[in-house]
DOPA-734488 format. One record per residue (C-alpha): x, y, z; residue in three letters. Coordinates in steps of 0.001 Angstrom, whole numbers, plus 500000, padded with zeros to 6 digits. Example, Ala and Ser with C-alpha at 12.3 -4.5 7.8 and 13.67 -1.06 7.14 Angstrom:
REM DOPA-734488
512300495500507800ala;513670498940507140ser;
REM end
This chain:
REM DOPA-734488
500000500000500000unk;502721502279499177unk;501020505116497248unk;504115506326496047unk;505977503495494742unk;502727502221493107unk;502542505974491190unk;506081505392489530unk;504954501671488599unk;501988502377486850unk;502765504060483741unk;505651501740482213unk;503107498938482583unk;500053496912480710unk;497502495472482741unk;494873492441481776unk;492684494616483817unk;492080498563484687unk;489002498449487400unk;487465501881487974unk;486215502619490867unk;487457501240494415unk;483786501308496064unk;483240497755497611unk;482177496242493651unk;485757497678492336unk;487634496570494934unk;485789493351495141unk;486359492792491611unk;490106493949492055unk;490222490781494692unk;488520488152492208unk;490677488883489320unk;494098489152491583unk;493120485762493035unk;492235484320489180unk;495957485445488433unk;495025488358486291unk;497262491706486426unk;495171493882487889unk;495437498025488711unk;492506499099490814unk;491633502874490961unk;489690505762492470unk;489519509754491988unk;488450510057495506unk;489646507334498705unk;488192503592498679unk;485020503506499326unk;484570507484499916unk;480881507426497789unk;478059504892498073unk;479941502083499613unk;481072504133502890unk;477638505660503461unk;474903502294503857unk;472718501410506371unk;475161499156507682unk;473249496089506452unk;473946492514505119unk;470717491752503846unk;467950489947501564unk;466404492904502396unk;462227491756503701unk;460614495187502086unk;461741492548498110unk;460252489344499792unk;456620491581500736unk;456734492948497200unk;457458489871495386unk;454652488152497157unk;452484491523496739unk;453348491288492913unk;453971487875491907unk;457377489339490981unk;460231486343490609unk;462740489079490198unk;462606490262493601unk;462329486535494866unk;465942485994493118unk;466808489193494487unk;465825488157498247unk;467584484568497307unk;470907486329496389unk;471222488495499194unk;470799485983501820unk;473281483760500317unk;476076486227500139unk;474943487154503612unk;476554484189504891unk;480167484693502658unk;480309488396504253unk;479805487455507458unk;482177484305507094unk;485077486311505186unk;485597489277507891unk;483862488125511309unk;485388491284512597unk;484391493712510429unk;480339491751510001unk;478797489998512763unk;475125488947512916unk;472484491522514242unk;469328490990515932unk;466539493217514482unk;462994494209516820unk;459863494919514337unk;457560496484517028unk;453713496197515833unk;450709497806517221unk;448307494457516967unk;448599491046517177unk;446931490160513773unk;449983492680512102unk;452223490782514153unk;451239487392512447unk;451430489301509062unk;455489490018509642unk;455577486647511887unk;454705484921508566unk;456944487115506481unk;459667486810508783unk;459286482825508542unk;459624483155504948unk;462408485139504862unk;464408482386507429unk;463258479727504444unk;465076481678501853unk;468361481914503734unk;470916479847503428unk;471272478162506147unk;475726479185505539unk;475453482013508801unk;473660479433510764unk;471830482753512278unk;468481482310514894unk;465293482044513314unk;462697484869513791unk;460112484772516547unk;457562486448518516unk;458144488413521503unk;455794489403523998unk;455307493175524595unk;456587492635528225unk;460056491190526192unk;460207493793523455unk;459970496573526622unk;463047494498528629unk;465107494741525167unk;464209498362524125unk;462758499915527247unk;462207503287524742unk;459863501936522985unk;455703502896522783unk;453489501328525431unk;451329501040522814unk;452720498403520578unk;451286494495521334unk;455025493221520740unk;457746493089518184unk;458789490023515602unk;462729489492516368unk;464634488484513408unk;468327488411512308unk;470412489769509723unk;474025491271509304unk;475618494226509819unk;479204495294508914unk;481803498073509108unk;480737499211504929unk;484044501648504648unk;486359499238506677unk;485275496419505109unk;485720498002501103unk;489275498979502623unk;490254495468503753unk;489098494211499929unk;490974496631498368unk;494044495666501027unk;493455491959500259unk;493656492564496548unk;497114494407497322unk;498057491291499093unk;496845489008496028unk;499048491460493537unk;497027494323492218unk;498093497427492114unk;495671499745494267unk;495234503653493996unk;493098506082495638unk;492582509677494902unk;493596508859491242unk;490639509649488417unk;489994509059484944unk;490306511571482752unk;489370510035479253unk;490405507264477191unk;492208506720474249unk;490843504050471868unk;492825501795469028unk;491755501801465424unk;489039499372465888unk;487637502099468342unk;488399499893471120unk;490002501166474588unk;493659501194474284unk;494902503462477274unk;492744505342479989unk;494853508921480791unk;494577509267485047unk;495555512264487436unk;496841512259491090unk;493757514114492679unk;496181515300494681unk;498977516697493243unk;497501517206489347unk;500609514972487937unk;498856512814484873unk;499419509305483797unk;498736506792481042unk;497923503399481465unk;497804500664478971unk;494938497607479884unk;493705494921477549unk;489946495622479255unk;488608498249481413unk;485821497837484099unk;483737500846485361unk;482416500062488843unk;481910503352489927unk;477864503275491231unk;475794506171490870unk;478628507800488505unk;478684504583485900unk;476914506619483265unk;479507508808483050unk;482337506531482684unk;479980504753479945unk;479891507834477690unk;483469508443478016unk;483973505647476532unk;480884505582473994unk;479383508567473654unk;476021506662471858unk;474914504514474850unk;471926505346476804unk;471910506106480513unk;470862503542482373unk;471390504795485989unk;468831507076488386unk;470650507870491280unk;468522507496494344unk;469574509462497597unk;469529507863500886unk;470035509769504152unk;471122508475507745unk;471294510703511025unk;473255509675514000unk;471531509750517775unk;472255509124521128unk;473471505050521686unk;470473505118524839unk;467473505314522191unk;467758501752522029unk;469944501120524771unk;471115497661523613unk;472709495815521088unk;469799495018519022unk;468513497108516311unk;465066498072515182unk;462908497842512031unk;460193500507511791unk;457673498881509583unk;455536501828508345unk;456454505649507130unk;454629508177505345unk;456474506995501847unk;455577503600502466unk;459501502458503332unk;460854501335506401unk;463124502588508507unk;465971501088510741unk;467348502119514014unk;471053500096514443unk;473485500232517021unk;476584501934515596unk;480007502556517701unk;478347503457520579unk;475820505235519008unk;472334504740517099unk;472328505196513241unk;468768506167511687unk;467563505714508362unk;467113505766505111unk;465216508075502540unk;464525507366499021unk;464362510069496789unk;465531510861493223unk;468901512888492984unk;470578514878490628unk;473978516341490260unk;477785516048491135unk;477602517853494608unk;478063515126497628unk;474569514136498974unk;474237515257502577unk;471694515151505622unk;469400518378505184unk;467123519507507644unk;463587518401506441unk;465068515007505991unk;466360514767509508unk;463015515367510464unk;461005513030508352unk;463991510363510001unk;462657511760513423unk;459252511326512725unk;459281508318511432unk;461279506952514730unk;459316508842517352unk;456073507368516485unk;457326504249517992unk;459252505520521318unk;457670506519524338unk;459312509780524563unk;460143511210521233unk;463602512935520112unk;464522516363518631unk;466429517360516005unk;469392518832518893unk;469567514965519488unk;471275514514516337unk;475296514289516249unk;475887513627512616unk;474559512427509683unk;475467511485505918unk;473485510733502435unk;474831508290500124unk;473749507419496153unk;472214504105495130unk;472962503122492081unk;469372502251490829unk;468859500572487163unk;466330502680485891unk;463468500505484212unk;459844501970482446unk;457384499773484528unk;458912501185487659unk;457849505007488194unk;459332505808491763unk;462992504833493238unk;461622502938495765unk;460204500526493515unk;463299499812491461unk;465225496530492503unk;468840496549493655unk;469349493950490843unk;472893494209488828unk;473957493361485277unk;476987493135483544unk;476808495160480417unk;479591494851477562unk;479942497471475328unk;481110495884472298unk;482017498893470267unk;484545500294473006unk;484820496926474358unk;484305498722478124unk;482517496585480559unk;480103498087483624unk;478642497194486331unk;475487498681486697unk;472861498736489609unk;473305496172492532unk;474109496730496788unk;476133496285499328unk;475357492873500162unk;476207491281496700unk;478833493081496108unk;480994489851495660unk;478606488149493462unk;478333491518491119unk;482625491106491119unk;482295487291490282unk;480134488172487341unk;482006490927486243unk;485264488772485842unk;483719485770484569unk;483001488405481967unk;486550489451481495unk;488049486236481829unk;485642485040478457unk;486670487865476771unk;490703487271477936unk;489272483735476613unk;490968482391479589unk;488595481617481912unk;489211480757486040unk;487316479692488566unk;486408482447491507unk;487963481778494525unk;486612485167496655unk;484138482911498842unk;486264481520500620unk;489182484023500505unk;489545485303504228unk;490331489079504002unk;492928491059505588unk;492774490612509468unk;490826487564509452unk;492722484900509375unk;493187483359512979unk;490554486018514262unk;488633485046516999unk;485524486947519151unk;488095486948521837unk;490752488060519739unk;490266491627521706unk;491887489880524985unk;494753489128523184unk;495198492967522009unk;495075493601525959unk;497299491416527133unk;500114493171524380unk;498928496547525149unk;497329497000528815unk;495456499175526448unk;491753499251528359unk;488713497193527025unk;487053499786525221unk;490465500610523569unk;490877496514522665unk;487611496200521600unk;487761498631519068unk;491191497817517862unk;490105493935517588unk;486910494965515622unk;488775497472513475unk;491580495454512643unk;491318492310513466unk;494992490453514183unk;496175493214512543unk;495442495450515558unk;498902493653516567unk;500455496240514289unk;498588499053515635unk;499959497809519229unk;503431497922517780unk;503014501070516429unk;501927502522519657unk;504744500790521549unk;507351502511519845unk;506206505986521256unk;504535505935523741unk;502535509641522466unk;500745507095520057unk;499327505362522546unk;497365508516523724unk;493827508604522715unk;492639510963519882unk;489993512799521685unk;488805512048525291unk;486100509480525920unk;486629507715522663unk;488493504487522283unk;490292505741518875unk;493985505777519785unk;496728508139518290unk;498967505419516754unk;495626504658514476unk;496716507915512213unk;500405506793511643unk;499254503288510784unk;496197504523508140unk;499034506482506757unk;501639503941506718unk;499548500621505581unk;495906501652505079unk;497019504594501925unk;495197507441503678unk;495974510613502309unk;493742513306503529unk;491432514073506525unk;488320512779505594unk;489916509566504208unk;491436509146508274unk;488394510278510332unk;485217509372507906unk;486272506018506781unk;488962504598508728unk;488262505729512307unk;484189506401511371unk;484203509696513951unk;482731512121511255unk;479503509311511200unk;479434509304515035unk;480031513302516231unk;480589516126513848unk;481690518195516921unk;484212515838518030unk;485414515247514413unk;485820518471514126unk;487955518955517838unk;489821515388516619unk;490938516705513126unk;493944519314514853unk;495127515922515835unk;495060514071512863unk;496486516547510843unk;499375516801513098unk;500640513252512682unk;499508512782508637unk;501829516269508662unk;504818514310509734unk;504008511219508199unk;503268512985504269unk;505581516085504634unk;502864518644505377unk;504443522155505919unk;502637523905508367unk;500642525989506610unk;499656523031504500unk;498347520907507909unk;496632524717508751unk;494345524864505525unk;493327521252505809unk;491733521560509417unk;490649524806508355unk;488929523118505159unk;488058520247507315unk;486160521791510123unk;484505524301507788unk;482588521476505751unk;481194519967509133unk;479925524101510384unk;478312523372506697unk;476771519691507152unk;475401521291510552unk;473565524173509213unk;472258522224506247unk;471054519662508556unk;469014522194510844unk;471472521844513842unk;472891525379513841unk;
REM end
């Protein structure tokens, strides 16, 4: 992961494959063809997983809202869809067990005949999975129960259904792909865009021209076939390279706001059946904190989707018709919106009604491939197609070894792996715990790391179990290069408390300083940049 030395490699090179786009798909893919034997660069204008794939719900899912629908509709698609999800479930879970563990999920109801409707849906939706996560089977609980497990809840409800999914670290996780396909031989970039492509005389892409983000320094590299995997932004990529396709993606926006860890006071998560748009909406324990959402609404532009006020308070509403005492918008310590990538169809008028189905699409004329549509939880099957793809076309085709490949800090994890960190550290349990679930065994480097000065093993900000030897090591082994890439996606503070993001970045910026060669006035303008883009988040989410 040594941005540097993977800059000077680049351009005297030719790669099987260029993969655009180092969201959990591109990275994923990156992985598949690595393992296949494939020479593979993997790339990103912005950090891994710095759009969609950092900004979820958090989920690994079949997702129940597809099973109602495809019963409601007699819709097969949507039953394949619910099929798929819950048996990649089981891989995700499997591949990182400290990045994904399983999650219990409440569904309070307000009658005992609409608790038999999501009892039987619930049912259904154990039938469909798997059976590879070996996770509980849904059940009934008394309203007594659901009170004892979320004591915040309505005295009004009759009881909840209790079911179980997945949930996983989404920006970790894509980073420990894209450090797995590192490990497997690809090349990985971040903050490194396209800027167009050059084609042969067939009219076939020859060479895709890139730029350092950061420094503006260009470079051309030669690939035998080019993947776009970049999500919402896959349309744009597709008219680079053939300026005659038609656009097949409508971005949907999805908001999340972050709220006190005591509204559900527990490690169990909630499903809110019912909203005004007919979605639902989850409630999920979160690093100590509760993460609500999402929206679904159409979306437009290149400016980064963020929490705005009137959606913070349709999230509230939503929420406080369930809880006994309801929450205010003051409540509220963060918040984010991410992009789906939604495949845009005719028979389906609204976002919320389009599936989170991929496809594969080869452009034969340019000879670019895409992946267009699909979520989080498939993400490994969409990468498995997508090189199956390019290996026919390479007309040397491999067998996909990604689900069983145990990613980067996995292998010899265990639940207790955290005791371990303690007894190298005499770090304290909050500390080990979040080390263990951050990095699995490779918290052991992070321990080293701290050992060696013992300033690094001073916490980041106060009453948070982030430690100071975290920064040198995203630096050092994880490719950060900014900020955001340190405290929204490796250390997750800017999801859990803009305020203390904010307090944590004069920090940060001190030790990326000495590890990148920041002058002063450099490290200066980046908090100053930093902390002026949360004051702006805040006032467009109503909290100012």
């Amino acid at each position: 992961m040594d941005r540097s030395q993977k800059l000077q490699y680049i351009g005297n090179q030719t790669f099987d494959l260029c993969v655009i786009g180092a969201g959990a798909t591109g990275a994923g893919a990156a992985l598949d063809a690595a393992l296949r034997g494939l020479k593979v660069l993997l790339v990103d204008r912005d950090d891994f997983a710095a759009g969609t794939s950092s900004k979820s719900t958090k989920l690994i899912h079949g997702d129940v809202r597809y099973l109602e629908q495809a019963f409601k509709e007699l819709d097969l698609a949507q039953l394949r869809q619910v099929r798929h999800g819950l048996e990649e479930r089981a891989i995700v879970l499997a591949n990182a067990p400290h990045l994904a563990r399983p999650l219990a999920l409440l569904t309070p109801v307000r009658s005992r005949l609409e608790g038999l409707y999501f009892s039987i849906g619930l049912k259904l939706y154990d039938q469909f999975a798997s059976g590879g996560d070996a996770l509980p089977p849904s059940r009934w609980l008394s309203k007594e129960e659901t009170l004892r497990r979320i004591p915040r809840l309505s005295r009004r409800i009759a009881g909840a259904v209790l079911y179980y999914d997945g949930q996983l670290d989404d920006a970790r996780y894509c980073l420990a792909l894209a450090r797995s396909a590192a490990e497997a031989g690809a090349v990985v970039l971040n903050h490194v865009g396209l800027r167009q492509f050059e084609k042969d005389a067939q009219g076939r892409l020859a060479t895709a021209e890139l730029e350092d983000s950061l420094t503006g320094t260009p470079y051309t590299v030669r690939s035998k076939v080019f993947l776009n995997c970049t999500g919402p932004y896959s349309d744009a990529v597709r008219m680079m390279a053939n300026p005659d396709l038609p656009e097949r993606i409508r971005p949907s926006k999805g908001v999340h706001a972050t709220l006190p860890g005591s509204v559900l006071g527990a490690e169990e998560a909630l499903l809110i059946p019912k909203t005004k748009d007919g979605r639902v909406l989850f409630a999920l324990p979160f690093a100590g904190k509760t993460l609500l959402g999402t929206t679904d609404t159409d979306y437009s532009g290149d400016l980064e989707p963020v929490l705005l006020e009137q959606e913070a308070d349709f999230l509230l509403e939503g929420l406080n018709a369930y809880l006994s005492h309801p929450l205010q918008r003051s409540d509220i310590s963060a918040g984010f919106g991410g992009l789906r990538p939604l495949l845009a169809a005719s028979d389906r008028t609204n976002t919320g009604k389009l599936l989170r189905d991929h496809e594969v699409e080869h452009d034969v004329a340019s000879n670019l491939f895409s992946v267009l549509g699909g979520k989080w939880t498939t993400y490994r099957l969409m990468a498995k197609d997508a090189i199956d793809a390019v290996d026919s076309q390479l007309q040397a085709p491999r067998s996909c070894g990604t689900a069983t490949h145990r990613l980067m800090g996995a292998v010899d994890y265990h639940r207790d792996f955290w005791k371990t960190v303690q007894e190298a550290s005499g770090f304290s349990d909050s500390v080990c715990r979040h080390l263990a679930s951050n990095y699995g065994v490779d918290a052991m480097q992070v321990v080293a790391l701290a050992q060696s000065n013992a300033v690094l093993t001073q916490p980041i900000v106060e009453g948070f179990p982030f430690v100071q030897a975290e920064i040198v090591f995203a630096v050092r082994h994880e490719m950060a290069c900014t900020l955001r890439d340190v405290l929204a996606r490796r250390l997750r503070l800017e999801l859990i408390d803009w305020a203390v993001a904010a307090q944590a970045a004069v920090v940060v910026a001190q030790w990326m300083g000495q590890e990148l060669g920041w002058t002063e006035q450099h490290r200066g303008q980046e908090v100053e940049k930093y902390q002026n883009a949360i004051a702006e988040w805040q006032q467009k989410a109503g909290l100012e």
